[in-house]
The first five atom37 places (N, CA, C, CB, O) and aatype in JSON, in Angstrom:
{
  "aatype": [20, 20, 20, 20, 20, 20, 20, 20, 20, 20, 20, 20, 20, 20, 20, 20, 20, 20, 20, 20, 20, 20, 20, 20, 20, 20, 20, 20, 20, 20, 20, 20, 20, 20, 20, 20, 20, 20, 20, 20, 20, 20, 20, 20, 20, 20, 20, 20, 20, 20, 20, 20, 20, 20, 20, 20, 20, 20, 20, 20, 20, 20, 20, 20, 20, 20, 20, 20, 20, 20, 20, 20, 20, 20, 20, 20, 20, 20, 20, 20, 20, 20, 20, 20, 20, 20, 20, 20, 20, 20, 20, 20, 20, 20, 20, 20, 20, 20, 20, 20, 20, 20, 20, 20, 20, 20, 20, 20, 20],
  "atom_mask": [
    [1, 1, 1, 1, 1],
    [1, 1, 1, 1, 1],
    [1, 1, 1, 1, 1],
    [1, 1, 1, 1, 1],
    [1, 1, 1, 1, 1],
    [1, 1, 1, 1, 1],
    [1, 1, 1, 1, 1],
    [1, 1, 1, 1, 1],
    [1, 1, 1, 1, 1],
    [1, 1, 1, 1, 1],
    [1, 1, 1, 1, 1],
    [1, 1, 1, 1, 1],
    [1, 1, 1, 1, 1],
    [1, 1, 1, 1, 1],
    [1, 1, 1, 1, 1],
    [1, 1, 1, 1, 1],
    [1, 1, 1, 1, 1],
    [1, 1, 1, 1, 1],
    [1, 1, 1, 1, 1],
    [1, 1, 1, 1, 1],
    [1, 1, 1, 1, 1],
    [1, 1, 1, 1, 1],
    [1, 1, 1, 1, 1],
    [1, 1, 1, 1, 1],
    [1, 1, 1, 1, 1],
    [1, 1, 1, 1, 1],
    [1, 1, 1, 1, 1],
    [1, 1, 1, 1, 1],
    [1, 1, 1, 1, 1],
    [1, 1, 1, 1, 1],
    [1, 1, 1, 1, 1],
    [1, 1, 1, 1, 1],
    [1, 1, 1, 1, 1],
    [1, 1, 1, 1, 1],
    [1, 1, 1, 1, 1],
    [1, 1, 1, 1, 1],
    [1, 1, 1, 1, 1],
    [1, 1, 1, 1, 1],
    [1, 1, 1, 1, 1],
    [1, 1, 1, 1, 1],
    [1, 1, 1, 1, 1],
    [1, 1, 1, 1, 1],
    [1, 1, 1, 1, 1],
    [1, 1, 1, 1, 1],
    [1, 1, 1, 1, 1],
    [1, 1, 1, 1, 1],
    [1, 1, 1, 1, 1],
    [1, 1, 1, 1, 1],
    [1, 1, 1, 1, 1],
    [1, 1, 1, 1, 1],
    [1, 1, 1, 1, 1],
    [1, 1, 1, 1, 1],
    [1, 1, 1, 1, 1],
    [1, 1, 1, 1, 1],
    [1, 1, 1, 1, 1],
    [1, 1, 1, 1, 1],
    [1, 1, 1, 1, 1],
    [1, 1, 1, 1, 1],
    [1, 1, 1, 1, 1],
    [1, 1, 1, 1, 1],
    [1, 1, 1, 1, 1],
    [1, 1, 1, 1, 1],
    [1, 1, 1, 1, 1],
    [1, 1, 1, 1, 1],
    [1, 1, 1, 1, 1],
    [1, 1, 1, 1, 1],
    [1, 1, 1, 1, 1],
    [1, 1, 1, 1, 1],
    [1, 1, 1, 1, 1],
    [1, 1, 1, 1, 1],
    [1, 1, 1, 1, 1],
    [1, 1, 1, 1, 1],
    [1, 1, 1, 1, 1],
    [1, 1, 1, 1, 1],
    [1, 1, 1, 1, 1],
    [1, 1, 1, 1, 1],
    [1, 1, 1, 1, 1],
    [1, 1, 1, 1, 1],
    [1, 1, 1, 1, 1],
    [1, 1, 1, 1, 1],
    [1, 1, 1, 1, 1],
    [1, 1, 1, 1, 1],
    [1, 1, 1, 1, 1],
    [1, 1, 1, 1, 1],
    [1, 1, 1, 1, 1],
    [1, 1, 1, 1, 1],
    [1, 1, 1, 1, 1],
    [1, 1, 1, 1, 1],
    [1, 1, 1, 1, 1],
    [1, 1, 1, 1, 1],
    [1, 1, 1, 1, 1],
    [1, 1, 1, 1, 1],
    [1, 1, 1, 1, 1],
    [1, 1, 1, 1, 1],
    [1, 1, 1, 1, 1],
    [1, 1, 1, 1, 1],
    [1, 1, 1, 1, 1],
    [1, 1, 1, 1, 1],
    [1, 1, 1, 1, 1],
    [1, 1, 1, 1, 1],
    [1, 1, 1, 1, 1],
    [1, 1, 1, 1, 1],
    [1, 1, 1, 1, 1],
    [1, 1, 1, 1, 1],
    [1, 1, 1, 1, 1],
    [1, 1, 1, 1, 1],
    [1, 1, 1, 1, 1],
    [1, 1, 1, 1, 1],
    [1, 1, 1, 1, 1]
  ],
  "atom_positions": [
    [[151.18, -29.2, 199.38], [151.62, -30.08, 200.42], [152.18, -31.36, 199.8], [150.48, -30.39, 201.4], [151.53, -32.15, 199.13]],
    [[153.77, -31.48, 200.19], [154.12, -32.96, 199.64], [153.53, -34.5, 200.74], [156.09, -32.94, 199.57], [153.49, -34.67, 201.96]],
    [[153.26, -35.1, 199.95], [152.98, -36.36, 200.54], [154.24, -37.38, 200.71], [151.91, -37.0, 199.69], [155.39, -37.26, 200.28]],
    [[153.72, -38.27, 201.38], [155.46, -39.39, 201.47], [154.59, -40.47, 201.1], [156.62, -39.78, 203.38], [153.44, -40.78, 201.45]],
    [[155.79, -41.2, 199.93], [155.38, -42.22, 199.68], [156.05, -43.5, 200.14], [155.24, -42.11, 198.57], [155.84, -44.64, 199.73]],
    [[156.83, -43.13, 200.98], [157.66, -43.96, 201.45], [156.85, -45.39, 201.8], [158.34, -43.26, 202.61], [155.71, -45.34, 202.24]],
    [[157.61, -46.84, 201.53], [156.74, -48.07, 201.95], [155.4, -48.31, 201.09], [156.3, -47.88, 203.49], [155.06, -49.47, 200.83]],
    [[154.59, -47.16, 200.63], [153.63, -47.53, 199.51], [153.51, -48.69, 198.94], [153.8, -46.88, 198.56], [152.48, -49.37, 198.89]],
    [[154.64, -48.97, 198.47], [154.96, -50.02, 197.24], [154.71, -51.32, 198.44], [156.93, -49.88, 196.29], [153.72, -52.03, 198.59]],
    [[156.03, -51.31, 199.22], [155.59, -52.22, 200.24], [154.29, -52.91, 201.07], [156.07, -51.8, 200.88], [154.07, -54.08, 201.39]],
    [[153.62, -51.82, 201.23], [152.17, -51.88, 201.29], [151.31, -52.47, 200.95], [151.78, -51.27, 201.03], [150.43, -53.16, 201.46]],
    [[151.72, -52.03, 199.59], [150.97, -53.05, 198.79], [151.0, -54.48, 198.4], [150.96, -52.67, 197.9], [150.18, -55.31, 198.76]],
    [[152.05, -54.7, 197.6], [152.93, -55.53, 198.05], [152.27, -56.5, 199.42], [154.2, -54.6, 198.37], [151.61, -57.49, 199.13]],
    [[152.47, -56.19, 200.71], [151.77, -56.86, 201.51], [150.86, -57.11, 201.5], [151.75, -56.67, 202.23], [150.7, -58.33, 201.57]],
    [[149.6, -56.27, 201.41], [148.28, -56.7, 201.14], [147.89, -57.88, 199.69], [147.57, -55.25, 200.96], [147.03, -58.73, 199.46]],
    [[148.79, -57.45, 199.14], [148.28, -58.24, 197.9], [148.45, -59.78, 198.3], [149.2, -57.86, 196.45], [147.57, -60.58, 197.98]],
    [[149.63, -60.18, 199.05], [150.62, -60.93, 199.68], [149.6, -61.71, 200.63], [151.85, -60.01, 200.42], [149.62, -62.93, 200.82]],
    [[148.84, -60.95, 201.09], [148.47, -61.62, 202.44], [146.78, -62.22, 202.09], [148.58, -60.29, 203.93], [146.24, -63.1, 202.75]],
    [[146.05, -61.4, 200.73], [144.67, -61.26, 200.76], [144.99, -63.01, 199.62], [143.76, -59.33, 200.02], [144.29, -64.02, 199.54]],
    [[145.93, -62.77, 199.12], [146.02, -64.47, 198.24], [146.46, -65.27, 198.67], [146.67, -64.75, 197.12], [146.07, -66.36, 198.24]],
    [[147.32, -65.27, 199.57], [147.57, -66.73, 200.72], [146.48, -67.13, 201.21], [148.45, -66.53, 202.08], [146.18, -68.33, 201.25]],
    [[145.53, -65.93, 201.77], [144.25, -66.33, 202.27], [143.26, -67.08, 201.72], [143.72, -65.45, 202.54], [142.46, -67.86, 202.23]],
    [[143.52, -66.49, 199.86], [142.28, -67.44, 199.44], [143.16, -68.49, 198.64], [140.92, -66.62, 198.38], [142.82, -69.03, 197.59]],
    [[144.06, -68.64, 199.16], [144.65, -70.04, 198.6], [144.17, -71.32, 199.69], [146.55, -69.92, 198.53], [144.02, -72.51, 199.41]],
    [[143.98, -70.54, 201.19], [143.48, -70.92, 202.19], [144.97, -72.03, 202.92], [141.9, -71.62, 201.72], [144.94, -73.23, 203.2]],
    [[146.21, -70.99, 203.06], [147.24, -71.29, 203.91], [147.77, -70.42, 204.91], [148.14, -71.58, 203.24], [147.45, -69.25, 205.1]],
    [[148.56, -71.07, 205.52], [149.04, -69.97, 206.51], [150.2, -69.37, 206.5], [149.03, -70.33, 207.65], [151.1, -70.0, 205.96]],
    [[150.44, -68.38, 206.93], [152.0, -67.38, 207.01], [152.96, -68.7, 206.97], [152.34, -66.18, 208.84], [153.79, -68.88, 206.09]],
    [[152.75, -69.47, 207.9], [154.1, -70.69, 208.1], [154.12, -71.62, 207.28], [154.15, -71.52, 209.38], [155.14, -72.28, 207.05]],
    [[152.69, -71.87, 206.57], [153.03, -72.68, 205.43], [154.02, -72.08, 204.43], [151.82, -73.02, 204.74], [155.13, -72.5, 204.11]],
    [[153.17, -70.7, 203.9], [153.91, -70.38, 202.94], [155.37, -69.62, 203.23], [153.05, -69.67, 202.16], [156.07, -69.28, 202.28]],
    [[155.74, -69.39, 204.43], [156.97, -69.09, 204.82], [157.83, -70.32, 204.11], [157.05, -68.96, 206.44], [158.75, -70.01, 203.35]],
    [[157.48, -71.9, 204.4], [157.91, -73.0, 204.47], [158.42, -73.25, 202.84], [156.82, -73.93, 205.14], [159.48, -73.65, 202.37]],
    [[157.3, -72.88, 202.29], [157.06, -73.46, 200.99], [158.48, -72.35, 200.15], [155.04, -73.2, 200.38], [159.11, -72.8, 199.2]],
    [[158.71, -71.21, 200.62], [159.27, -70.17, 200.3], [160.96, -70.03, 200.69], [158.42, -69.22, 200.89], [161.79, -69.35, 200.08]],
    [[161.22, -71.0, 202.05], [162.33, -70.55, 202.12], [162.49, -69.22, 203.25], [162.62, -70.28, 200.75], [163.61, -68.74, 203.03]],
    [[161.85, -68.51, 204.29], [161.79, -68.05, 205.01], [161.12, -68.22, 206.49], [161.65, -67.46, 204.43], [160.5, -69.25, 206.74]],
    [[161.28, -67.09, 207.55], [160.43, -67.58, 208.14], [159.17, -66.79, 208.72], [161.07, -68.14, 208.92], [159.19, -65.57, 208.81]],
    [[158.39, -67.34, 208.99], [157.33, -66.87, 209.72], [157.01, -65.7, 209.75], [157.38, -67.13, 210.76], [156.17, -65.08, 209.09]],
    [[157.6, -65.43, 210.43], [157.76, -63.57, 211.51], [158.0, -62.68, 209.92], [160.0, -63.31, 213.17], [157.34, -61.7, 209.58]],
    [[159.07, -63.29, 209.17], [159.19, -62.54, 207.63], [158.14, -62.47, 207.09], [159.99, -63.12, 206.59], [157.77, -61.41, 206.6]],
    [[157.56, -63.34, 207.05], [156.05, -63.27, 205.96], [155.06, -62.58, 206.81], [155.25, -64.97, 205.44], [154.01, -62.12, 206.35]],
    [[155.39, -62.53, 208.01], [154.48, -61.3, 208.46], [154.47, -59.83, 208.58], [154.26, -61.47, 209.43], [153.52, -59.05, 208.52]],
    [[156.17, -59.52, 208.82], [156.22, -58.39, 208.27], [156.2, -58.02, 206.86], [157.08, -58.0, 208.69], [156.16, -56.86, 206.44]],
    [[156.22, -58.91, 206.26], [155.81, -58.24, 204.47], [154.63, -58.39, 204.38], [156.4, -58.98, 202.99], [154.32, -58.23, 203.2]],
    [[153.73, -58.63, 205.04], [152.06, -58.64, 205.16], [151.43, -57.49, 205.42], [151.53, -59.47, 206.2], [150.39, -57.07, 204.93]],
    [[152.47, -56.76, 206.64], [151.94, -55.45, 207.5], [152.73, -54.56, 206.8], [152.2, -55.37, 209.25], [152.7, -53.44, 207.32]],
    [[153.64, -54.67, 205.53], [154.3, -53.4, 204.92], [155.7, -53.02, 205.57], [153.3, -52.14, 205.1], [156.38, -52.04, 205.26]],
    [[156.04, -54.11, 206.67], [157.31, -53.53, 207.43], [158.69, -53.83, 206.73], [157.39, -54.15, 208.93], [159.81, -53.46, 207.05]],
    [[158.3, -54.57, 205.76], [159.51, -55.86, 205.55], [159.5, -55.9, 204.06], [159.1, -57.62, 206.28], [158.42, -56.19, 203.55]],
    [[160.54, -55.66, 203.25], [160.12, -55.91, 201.9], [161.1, -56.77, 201.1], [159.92, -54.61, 201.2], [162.24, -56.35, 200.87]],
    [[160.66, -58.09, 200.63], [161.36, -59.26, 200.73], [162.45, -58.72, 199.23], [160.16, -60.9, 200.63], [162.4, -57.66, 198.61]],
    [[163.63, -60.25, 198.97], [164.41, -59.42, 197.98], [163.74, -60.29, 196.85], [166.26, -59.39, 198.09], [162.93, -61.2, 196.96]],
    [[164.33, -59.74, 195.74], [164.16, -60.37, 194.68], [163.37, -61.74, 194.3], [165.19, -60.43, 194.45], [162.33, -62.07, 193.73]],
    [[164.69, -62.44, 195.09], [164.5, -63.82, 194.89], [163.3, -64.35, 195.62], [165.7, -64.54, 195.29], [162.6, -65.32, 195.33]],
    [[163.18, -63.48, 196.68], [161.76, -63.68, 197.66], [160.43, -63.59, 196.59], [161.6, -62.2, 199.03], [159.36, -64.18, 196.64]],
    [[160.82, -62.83, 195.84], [159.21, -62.01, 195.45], [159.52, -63.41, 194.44], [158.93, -59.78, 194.61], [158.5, -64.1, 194.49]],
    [[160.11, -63.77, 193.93], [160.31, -64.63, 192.39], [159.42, -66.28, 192.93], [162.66, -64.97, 191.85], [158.38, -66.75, 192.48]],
    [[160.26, -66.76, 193.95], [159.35, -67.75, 194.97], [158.12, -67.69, 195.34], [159.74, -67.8, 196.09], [157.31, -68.61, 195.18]],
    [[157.85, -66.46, 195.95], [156.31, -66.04, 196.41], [155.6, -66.52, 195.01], [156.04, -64.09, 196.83], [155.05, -67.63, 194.94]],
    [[155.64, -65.51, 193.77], [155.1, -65.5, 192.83], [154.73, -67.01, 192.37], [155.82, -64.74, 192.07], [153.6, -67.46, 192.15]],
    [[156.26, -67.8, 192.28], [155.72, -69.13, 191.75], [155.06, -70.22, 192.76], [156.89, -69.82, 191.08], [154.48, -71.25, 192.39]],
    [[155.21, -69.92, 193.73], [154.43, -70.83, 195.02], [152.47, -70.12, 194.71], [155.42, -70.11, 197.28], [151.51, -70.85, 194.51]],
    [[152.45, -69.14, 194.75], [150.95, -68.23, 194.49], [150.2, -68.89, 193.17], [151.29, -66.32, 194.09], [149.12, -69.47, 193.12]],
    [[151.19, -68.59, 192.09], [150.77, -68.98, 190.41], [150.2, -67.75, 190.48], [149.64, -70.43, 189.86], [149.0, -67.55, 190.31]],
    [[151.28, -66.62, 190.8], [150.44, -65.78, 189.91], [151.81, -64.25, 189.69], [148.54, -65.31, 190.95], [152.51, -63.87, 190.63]],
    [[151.86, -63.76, 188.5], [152.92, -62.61, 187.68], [153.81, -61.88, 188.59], [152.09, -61.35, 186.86], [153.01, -61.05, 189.02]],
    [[154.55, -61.71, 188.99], [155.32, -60.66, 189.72], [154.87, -59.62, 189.82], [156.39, -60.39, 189.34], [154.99, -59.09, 190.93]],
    [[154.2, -58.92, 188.83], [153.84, -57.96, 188.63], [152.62, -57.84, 189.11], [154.01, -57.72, 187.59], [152.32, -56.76, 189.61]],
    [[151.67, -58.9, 189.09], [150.31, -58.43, 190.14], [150.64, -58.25, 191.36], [149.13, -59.42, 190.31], [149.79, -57.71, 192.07]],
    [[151.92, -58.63, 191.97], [151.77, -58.19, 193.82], [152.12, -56.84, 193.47], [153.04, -59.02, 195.26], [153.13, -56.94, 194.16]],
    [[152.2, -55.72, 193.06], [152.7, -54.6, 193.14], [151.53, -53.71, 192.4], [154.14, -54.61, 192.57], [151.94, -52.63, 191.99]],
    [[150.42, -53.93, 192.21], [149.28, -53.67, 191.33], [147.94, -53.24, 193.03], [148.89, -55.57, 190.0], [147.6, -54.02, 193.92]],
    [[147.8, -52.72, 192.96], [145.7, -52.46, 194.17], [145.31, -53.42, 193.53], [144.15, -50.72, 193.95], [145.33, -53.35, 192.3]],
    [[144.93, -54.35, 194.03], [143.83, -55.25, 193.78], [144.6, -56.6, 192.95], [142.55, -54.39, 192.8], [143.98, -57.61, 192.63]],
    [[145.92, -56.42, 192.72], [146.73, -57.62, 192.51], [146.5, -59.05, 192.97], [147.82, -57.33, 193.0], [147.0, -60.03, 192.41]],
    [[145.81, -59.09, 193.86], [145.39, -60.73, 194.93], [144.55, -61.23, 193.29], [143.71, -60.47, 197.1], [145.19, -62.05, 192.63]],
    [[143.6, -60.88, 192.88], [142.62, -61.18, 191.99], [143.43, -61.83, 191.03], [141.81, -60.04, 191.49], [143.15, -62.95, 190.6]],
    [[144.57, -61.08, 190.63], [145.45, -61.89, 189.29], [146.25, -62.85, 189.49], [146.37, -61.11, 188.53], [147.23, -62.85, 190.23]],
    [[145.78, -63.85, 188.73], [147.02, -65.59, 188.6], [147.25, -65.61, 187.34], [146.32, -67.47, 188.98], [146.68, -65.07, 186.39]],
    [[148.39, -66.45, 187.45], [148.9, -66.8, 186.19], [148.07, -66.97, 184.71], [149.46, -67.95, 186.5], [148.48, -66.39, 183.71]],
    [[147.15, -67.62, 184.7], [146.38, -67.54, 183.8], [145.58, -66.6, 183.08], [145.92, -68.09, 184.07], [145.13, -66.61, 181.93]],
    [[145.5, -65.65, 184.18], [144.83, -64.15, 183.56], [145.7, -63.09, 182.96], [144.13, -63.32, 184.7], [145.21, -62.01, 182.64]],
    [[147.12, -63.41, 182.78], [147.96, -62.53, 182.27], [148.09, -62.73, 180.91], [149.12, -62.54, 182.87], [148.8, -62.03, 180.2]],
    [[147.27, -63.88, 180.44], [147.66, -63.78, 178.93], [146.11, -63.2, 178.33], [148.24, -65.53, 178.18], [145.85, -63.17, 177.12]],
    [[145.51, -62.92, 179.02], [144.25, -61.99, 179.05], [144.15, -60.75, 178.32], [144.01, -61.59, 180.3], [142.94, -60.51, 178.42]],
    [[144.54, -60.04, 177.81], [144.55, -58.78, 177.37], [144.14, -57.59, 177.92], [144.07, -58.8, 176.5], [144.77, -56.55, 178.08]],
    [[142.47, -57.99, 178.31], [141.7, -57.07, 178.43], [141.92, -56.89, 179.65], [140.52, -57.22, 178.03], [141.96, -55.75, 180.12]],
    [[142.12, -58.18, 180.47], [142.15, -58.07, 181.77], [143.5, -57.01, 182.36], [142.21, -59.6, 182.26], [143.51, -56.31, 183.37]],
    [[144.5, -57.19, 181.42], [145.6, -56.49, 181.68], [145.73, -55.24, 181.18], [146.56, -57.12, 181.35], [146.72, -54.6, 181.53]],
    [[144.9, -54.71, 180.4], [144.67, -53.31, 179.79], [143.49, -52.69, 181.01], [143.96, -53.42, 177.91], [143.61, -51.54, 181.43]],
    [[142.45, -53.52, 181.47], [141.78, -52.7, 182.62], [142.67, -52.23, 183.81], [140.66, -53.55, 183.24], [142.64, -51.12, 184.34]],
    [[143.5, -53.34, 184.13], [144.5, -53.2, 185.55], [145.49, -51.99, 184.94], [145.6, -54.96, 186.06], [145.6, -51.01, 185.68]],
    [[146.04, -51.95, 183.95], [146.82, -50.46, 183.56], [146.15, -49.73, 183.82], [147.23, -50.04, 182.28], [146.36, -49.17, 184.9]],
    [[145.31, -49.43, 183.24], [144.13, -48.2, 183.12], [144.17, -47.6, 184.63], [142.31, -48.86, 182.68], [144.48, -46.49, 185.06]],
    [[143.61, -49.21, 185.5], [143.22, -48.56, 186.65], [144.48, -47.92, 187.69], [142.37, -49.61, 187.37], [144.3, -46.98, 188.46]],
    [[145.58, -48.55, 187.52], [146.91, -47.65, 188.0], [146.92, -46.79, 187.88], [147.96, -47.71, 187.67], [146.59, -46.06, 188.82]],
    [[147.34, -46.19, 186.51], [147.55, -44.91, 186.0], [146.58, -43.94, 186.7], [147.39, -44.91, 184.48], [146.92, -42.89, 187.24]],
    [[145.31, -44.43, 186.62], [144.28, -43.19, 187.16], [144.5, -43.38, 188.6], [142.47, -43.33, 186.74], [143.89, -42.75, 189.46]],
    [[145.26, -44.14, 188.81], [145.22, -44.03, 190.48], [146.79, -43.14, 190.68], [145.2, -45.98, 191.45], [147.07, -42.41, 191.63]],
    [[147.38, -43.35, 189.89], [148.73, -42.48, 189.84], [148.62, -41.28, 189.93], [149.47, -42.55, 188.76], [149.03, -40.47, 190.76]],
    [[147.64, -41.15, 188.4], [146.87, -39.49, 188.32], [146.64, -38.97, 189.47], [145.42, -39.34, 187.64], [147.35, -38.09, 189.94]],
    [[145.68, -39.43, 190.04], [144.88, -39.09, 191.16], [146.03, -38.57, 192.07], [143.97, -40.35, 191.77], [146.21, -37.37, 191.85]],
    [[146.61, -38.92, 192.74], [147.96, -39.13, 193.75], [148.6, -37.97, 193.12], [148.99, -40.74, 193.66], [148.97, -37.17, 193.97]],
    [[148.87, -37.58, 191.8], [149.95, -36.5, 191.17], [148.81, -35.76, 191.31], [150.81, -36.63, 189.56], [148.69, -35.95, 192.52]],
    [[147.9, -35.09, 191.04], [146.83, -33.99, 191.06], [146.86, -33.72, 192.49], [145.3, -34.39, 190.49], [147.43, -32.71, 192.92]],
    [[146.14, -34.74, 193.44], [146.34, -34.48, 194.85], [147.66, -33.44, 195.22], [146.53, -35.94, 195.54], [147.42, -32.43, 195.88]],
    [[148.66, -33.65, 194.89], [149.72, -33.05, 195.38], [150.45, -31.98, 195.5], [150.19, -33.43, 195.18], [151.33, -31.51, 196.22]],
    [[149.35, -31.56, 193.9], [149.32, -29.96, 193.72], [148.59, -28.69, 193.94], [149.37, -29.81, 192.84], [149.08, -27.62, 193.56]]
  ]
}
């Protein structure tokens, strides 16, 4: 049985999006504000509907302080800027992808 992965990425992406604004302790309209968009946008990239461009994600990232690459990571909210020069921290978060990749490619067969 094939699965769809369609929006996945987005998904995530949102959640990661929405669980670190929270503990930055702001709101959709702040950080809409702070970003250059509006409102209603930062909410559909929250719920996975909406997936901002480039330059969106590049803003988000530096308004957050935290890698481009953690919003697109499960559990990405946890990583800021400072933990990327971490090693270990960034060799566990591979690890844990991949086996979550695995998982998802085995499932499918």
């Amino acid at each position: 049985m094939e699965k769809n992965y369609d929006g996945m990425l987005q998904e995530v992406f949102g959640r990661n999006l929405k669980e670190r604004r929270k503990r930055m302790g702001i709101t959709q309209g702040e950080l809409a504000q702070r970003i250059g968009v509006s409102t209603s946008f930062v909410t559909e990239i929250e719920k996975g509907r909406k997936a901002p461009s480039f330059s969106t994600i590049e803003k988000i990232a530096e308004e957050t302080n935290a890698p481009v690459w953690s919003y697109f990571c499960e559990g990405g909210y946890e990583i800021m800027e400072e933990d990327a020069t971490n090693i270990e921290i960034l060799r566990y978060r591979l690890k844990q992808n991949i086996c979550v990749a695995v998982d998802k490619t085995i499932e499918e067969i």
